[in-house]
PQR file with spaces between the fields and no chain letter, atoms N, CA, C, O and H, PARSE charges and radii, in Angstrom:
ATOM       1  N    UNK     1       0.844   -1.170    0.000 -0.4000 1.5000
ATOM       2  CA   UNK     1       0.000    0.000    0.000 -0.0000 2.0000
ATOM       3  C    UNK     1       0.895    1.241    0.000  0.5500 1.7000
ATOM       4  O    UNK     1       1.734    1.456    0.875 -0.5500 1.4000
ATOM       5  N    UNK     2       0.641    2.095   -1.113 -0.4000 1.5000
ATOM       6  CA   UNK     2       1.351    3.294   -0.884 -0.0000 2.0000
ATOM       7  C    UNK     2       0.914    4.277    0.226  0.5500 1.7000
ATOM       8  O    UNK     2      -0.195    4.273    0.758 -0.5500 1.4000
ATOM       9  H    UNK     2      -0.040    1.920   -1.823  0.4000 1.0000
ATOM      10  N    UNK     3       1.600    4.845    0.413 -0.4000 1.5000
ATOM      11  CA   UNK     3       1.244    6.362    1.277 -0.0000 2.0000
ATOM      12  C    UNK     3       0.443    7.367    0.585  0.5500 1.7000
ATOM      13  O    UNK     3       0.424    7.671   -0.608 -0.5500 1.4000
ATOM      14  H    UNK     3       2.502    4.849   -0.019  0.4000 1.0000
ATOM      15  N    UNK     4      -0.217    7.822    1.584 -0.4000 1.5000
ATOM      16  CA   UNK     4      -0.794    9.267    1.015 -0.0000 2.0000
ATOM      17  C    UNK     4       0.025   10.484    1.349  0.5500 1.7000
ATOM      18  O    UNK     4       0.475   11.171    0.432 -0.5500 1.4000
ATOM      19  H    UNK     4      -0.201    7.575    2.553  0.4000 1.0000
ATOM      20  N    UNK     5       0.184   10.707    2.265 -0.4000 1.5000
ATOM      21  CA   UNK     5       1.551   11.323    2.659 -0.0000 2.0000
ATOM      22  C    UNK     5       2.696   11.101    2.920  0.5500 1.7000
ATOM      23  O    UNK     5       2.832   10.252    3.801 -0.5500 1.4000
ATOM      24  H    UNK     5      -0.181   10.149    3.010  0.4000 1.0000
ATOM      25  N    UNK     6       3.920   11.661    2.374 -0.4000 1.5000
ATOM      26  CA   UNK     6       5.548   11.426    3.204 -0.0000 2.0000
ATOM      27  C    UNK     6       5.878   12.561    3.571  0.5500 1.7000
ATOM      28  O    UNK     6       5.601   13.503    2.828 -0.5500 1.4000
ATOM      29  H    UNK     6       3.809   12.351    1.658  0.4000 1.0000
ATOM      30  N    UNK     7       6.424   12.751    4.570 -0.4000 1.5000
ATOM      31  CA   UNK     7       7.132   13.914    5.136 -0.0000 2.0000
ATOM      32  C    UNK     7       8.327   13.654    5.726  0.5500 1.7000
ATOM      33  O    UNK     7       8.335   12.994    6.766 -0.5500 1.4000
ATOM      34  H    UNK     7       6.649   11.986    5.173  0.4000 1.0000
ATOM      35  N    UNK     8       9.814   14.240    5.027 -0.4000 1.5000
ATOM      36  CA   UNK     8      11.215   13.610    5.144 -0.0000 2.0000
ATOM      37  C    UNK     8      11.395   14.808    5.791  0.5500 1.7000
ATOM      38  O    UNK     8      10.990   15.932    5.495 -0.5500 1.4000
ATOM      39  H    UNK     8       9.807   14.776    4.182  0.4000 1.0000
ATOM      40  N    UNK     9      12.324   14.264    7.088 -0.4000 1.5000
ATOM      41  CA   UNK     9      12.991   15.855    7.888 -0.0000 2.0000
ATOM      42  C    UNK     9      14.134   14.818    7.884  0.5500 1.7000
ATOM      43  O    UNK     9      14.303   13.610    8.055 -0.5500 1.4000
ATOM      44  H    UNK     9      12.654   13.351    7.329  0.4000 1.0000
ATOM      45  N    UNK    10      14.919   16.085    7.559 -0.4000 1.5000
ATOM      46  CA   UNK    10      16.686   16.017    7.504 -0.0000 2.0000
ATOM      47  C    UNK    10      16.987   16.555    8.819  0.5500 1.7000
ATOM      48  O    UNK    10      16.465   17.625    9.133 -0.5500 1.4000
ATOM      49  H    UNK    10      14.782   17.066    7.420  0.4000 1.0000
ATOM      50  N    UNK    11      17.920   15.830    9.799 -0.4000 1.5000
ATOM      51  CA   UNK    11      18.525   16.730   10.586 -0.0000 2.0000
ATOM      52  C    UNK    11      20.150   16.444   10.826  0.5500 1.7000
ATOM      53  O    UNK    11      20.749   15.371   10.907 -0.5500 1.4000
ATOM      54  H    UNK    11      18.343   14.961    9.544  0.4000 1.0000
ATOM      55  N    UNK    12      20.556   17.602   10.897 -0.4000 1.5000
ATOM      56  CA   UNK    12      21.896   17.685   10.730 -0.0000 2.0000
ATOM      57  C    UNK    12      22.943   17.240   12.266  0.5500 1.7000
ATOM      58  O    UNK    12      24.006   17.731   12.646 -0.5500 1.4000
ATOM      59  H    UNK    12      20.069   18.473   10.831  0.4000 1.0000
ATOM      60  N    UNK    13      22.305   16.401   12.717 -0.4000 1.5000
ATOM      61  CA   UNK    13      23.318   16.182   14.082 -0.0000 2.0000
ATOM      62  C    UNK    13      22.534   14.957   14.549  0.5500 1.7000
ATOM      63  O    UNK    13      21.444   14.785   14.004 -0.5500 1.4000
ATOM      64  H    UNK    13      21.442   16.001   12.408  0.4000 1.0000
ATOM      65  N    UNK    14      22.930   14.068   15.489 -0.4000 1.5000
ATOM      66  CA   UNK    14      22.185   13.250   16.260 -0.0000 2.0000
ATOM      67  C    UNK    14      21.529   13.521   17.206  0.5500 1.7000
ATOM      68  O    UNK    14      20.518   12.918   17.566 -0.5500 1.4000
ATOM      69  H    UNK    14      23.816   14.207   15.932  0.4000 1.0000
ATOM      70  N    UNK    15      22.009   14.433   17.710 -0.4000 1.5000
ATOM      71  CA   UNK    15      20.773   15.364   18.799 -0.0000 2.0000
ATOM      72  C    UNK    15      19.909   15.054   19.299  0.5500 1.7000
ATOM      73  O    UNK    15      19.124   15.893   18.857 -0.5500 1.4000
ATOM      74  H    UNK    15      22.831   14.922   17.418  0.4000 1.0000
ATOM      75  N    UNK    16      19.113   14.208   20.206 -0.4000 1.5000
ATOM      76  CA   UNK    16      17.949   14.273   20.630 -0.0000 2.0000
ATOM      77  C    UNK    16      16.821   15.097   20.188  0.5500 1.7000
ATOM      78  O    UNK    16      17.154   16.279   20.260 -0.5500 1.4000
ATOM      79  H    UNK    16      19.750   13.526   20.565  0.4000 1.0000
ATOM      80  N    UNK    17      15.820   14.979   19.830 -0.4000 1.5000
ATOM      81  CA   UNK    17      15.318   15.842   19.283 -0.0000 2.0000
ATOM      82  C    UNK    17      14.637   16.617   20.526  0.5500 1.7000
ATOM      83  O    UNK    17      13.995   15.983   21.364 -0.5500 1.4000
ATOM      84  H    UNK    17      15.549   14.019   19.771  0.4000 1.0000
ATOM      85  N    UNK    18      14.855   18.427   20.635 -0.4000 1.5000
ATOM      86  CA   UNK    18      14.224   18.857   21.627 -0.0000 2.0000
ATOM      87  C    UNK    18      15.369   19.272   22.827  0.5500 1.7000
ATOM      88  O    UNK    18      15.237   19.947   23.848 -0.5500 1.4000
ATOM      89  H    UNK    18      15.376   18.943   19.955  0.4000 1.0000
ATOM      90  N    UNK    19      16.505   18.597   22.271 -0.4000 1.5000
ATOM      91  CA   UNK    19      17.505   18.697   23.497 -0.0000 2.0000
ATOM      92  C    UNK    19      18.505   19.540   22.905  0.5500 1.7000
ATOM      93  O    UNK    19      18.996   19.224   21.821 -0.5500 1.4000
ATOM      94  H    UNK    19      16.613   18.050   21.442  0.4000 1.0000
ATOM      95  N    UNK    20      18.980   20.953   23.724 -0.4000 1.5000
ATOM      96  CA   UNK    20      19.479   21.995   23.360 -0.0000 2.0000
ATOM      97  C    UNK    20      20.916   21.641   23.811  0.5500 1.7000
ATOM      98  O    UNK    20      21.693   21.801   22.869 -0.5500 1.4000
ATOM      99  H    UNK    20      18.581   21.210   24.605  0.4000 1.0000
ATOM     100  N    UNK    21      21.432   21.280   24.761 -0.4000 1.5000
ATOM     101  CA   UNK    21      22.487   20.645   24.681 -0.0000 2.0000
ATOM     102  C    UNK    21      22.632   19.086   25.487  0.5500 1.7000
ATOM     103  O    UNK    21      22.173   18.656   26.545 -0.5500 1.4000
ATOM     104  H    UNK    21      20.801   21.150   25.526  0.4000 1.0000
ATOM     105  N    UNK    22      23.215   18.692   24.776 -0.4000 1.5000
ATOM     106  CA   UNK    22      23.726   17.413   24.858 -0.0000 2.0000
ATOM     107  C    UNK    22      24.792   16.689   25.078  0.5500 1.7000
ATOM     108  O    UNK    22      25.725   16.706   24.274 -0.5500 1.4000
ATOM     109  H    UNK    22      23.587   19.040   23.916  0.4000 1.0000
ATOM     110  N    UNK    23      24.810   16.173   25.854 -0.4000 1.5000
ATOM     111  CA   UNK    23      26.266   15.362   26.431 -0.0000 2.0000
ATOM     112  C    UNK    23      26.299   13.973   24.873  0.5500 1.7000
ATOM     113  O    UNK    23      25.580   13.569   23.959 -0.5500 1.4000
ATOM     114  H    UNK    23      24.053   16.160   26.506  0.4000 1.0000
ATOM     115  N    UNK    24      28.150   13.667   25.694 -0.4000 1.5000
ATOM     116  CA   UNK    24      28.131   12.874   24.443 -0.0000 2.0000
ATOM     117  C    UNK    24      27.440   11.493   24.261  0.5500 1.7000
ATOM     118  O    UNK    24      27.162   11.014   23.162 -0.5500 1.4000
ATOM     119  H    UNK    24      28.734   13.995   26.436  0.4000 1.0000
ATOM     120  N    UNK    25      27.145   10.789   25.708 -0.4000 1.5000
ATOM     121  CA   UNK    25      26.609   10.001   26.207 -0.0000 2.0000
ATOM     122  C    UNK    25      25.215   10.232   25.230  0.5500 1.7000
ATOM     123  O    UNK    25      24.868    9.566   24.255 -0.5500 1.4000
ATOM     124  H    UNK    25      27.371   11.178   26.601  0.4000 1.0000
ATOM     125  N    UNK    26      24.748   11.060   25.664 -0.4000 1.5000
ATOM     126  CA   UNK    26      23.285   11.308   25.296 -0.0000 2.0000
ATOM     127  C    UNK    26      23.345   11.699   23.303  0.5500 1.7000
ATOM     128  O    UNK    26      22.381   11.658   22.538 -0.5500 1.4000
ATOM     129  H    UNK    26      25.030   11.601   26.456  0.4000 1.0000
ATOM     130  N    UNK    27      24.435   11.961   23.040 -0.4000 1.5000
ATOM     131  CA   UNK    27      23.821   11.721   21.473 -0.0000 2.0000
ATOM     132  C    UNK    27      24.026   10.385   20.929  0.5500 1.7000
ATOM     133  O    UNK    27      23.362    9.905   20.011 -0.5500 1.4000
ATOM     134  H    UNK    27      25.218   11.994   23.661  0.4000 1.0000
ATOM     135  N    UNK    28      25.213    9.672   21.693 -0.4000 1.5000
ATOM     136  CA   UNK    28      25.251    8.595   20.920 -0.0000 2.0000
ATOM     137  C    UNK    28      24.181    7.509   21.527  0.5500 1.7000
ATOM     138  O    UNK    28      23.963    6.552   20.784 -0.5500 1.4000
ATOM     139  H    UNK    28      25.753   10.062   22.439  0.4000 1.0000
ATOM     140  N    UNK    29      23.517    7.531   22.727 -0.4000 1.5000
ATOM     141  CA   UNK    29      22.070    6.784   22.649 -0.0000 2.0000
ATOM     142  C    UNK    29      21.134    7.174   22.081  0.5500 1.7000
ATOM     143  O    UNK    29      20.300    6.287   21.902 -0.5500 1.4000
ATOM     144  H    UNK    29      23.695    8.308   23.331  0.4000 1.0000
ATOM     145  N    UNK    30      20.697    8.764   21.442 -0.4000 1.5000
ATOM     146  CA   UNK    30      20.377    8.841   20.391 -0.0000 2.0000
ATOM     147  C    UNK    30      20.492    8.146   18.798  0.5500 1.7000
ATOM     148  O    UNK    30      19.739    7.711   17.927 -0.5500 1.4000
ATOM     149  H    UNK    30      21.375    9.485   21.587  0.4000 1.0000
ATOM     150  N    UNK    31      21.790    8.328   19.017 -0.4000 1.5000
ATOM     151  CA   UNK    31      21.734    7.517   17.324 -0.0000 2.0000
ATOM     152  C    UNK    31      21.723    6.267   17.369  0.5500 1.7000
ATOM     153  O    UNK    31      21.457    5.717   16.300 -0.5500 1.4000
ATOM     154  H    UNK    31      22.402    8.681   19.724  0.4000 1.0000
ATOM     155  N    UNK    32      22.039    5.233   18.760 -0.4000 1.5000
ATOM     156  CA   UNK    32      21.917    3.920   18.869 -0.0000 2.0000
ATOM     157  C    UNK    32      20.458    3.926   18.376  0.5500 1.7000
ATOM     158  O    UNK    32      20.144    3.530   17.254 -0.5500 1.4000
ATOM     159  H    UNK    32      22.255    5.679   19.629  0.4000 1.0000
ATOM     160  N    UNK    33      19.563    4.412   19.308 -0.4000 1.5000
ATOM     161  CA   UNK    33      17.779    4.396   19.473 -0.0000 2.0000
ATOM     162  C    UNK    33      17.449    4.414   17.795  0.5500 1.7000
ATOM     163  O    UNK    33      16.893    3.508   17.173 -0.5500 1.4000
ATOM     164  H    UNK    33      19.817    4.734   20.220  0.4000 1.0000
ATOM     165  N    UNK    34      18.031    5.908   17.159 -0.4000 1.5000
ATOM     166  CA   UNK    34      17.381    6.080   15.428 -0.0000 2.0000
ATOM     167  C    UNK    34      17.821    4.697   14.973  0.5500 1.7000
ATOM     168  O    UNK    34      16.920    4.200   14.297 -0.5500 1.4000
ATOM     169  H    UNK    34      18.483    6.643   17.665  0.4000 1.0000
ATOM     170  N    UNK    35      18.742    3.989   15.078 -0.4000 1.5000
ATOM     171  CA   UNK    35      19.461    3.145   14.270 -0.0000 2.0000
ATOM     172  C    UNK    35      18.835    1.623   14.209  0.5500 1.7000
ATOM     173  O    UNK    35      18.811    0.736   13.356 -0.5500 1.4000
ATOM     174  H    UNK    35      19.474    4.392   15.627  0.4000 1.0000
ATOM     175  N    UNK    36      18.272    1.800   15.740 -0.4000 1.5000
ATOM     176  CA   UNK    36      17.915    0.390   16.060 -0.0000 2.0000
ATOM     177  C    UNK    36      16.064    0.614   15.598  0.5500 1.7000
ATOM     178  O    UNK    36      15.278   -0.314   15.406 -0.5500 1.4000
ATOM     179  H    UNK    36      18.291    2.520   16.433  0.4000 1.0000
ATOM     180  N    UNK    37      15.843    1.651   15.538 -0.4000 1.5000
ATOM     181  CA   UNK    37      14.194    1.588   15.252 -0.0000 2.0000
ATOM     182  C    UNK    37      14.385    1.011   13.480  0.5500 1.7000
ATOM     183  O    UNK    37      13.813   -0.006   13.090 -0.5500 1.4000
ATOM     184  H    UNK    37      16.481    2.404   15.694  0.4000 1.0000
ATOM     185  N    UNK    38      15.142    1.735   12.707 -0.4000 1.5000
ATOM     186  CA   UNK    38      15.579    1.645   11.602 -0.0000 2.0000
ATOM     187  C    UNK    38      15.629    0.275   11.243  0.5500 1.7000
ATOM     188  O    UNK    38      14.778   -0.319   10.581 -0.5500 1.4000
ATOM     189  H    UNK    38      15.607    2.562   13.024  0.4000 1.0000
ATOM     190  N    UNK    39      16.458   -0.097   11.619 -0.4000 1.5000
ATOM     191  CA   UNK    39      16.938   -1.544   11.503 -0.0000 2.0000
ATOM     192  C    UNK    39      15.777   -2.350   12.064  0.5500 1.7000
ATOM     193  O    UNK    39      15.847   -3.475   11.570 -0.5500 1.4000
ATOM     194  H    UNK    39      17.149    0.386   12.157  0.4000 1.0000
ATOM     195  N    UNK    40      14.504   -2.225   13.073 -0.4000 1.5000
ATOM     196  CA   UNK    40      14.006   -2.802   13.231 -0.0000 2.0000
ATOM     197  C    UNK    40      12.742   -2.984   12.082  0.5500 1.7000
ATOM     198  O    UNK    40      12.254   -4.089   11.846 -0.5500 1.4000
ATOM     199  H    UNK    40      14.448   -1.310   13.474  0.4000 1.0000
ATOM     200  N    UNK    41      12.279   -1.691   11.390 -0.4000 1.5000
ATOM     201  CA   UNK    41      11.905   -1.683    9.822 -0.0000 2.0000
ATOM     202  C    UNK    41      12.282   -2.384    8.858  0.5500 1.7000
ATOM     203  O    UNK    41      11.478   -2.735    7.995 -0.5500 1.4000
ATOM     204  H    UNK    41      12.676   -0.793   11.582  0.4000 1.0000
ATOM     205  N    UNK    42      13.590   -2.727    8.819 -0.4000 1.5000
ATOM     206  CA   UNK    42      14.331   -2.754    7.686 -0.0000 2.0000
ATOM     207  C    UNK    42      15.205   -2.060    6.940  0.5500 1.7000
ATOM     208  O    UNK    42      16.065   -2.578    6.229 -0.5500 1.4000
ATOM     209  H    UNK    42      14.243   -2.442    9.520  0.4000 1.0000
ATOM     210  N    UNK    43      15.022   -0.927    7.071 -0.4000 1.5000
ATOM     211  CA   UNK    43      16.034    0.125    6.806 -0.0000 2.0000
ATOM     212  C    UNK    43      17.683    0.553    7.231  0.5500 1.7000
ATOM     213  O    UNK    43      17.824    1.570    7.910 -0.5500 1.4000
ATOM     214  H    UNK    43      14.323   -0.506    7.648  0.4000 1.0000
ATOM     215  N    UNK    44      18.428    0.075    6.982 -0.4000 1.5000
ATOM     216  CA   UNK    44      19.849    0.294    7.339 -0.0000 2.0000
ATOM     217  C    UNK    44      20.362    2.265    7.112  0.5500 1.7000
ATOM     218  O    UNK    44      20.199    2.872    6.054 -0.5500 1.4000
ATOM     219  H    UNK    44      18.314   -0.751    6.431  0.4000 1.0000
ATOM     220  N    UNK    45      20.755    2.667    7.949 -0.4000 1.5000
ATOM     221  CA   UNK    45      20.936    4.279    7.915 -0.0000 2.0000
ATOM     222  C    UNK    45      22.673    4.025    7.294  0.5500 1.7000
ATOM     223  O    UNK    45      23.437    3.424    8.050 -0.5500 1.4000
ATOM     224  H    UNK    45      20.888    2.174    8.808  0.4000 1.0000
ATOM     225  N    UNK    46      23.051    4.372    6.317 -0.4000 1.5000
ATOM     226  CA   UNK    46      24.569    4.693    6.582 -0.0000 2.0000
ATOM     227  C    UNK    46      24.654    5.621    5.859  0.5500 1.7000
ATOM     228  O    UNK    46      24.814    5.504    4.644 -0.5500 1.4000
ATOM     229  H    UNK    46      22.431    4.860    5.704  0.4000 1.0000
ATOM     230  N    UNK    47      24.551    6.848    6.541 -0.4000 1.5000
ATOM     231  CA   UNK    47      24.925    8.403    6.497 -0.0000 2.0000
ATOM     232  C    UNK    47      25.470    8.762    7.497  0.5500 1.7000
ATOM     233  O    UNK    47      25.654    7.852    8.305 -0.5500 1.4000
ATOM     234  H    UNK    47      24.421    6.944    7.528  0.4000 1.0000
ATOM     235  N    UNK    48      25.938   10.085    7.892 -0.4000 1.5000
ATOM     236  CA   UNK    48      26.740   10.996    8.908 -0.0000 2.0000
ATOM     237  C    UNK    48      24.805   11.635    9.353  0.5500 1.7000
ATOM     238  O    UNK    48      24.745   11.920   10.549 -0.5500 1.4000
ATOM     239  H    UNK    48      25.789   10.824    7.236  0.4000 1.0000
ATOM     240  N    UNK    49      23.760   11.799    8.785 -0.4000 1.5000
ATOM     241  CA   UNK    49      22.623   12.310    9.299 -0.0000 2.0000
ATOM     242  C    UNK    49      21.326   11.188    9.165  0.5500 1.7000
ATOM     243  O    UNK    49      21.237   10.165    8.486 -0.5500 1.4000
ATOM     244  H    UNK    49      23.809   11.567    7.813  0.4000 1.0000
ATOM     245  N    UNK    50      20.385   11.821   10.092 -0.4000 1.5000
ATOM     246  CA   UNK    50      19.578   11.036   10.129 -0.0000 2.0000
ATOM     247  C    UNK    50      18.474   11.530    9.081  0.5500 1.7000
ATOM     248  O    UNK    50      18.401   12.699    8.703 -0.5500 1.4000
ATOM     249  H    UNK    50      20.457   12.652   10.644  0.4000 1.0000
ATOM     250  N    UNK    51      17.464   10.314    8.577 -0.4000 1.5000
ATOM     251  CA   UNK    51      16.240   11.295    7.486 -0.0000 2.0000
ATOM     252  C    UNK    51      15.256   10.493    8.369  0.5500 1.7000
ATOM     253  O    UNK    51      15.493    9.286    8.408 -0.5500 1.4000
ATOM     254  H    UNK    51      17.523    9.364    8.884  0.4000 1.0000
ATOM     255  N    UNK    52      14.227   10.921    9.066 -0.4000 1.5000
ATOM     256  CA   UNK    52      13.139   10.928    9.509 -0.0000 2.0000
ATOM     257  C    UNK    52      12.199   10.742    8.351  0.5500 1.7000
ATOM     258  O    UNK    52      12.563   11.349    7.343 -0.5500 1.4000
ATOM     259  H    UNK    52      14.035   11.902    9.034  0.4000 1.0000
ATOM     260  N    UNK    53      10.967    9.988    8.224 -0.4000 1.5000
ATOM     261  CA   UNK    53      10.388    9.729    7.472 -0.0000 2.0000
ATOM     262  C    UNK    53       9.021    9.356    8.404  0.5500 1.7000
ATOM     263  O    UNK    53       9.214    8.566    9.328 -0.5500 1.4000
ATOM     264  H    UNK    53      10.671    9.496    9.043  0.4000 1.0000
ATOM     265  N    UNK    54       7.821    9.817    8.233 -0.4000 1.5000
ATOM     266  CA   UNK    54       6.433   10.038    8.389 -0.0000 2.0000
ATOM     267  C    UNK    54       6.028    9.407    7.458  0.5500 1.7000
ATOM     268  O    UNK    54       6.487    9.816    6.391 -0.5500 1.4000
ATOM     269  H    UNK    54       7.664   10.459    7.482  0.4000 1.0000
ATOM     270  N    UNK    55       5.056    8.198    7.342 -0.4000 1.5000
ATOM     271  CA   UNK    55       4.095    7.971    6.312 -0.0000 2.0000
ATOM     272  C    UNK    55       2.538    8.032    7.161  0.5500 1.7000
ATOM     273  O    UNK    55       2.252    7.655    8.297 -0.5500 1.4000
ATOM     274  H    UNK    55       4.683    7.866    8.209  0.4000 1.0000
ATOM     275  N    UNK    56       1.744    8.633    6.150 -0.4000 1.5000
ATOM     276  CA   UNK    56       0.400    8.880    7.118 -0.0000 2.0000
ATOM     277  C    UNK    56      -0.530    7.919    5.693  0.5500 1.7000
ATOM     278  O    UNK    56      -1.742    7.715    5.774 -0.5500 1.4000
ATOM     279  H    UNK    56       1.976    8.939    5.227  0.4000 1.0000
């Protein structure tokens, strides 16, 4: 089934989203978390950024 909507957000850091600063601890369980939701899809990330993807 296709989507009716996609909405791709680029973000340029691993960052928590919402979190103004960040320890290093805390970005790299960030990108563990994006990586492992990813991978739990199917999707393998290998970029330096993450692409967020919405299907409604």
């Amino acid at each position: 089934m296709s989507p009716k909507k996609v909405t791709i957000i680029d973000r340029d850091r691993w960052d928590p989203i919402g979190s103004r600063t960040s320890s290093k601890k805390e970005i790299l369980e960030a990108q563990r978390k994006i990586e492992d939701f990813y991978n739990d899809i199917g999707i393998v990330l290998h970029m330096q950024k993450s692409t967020l993807v919405d299907l409604y």
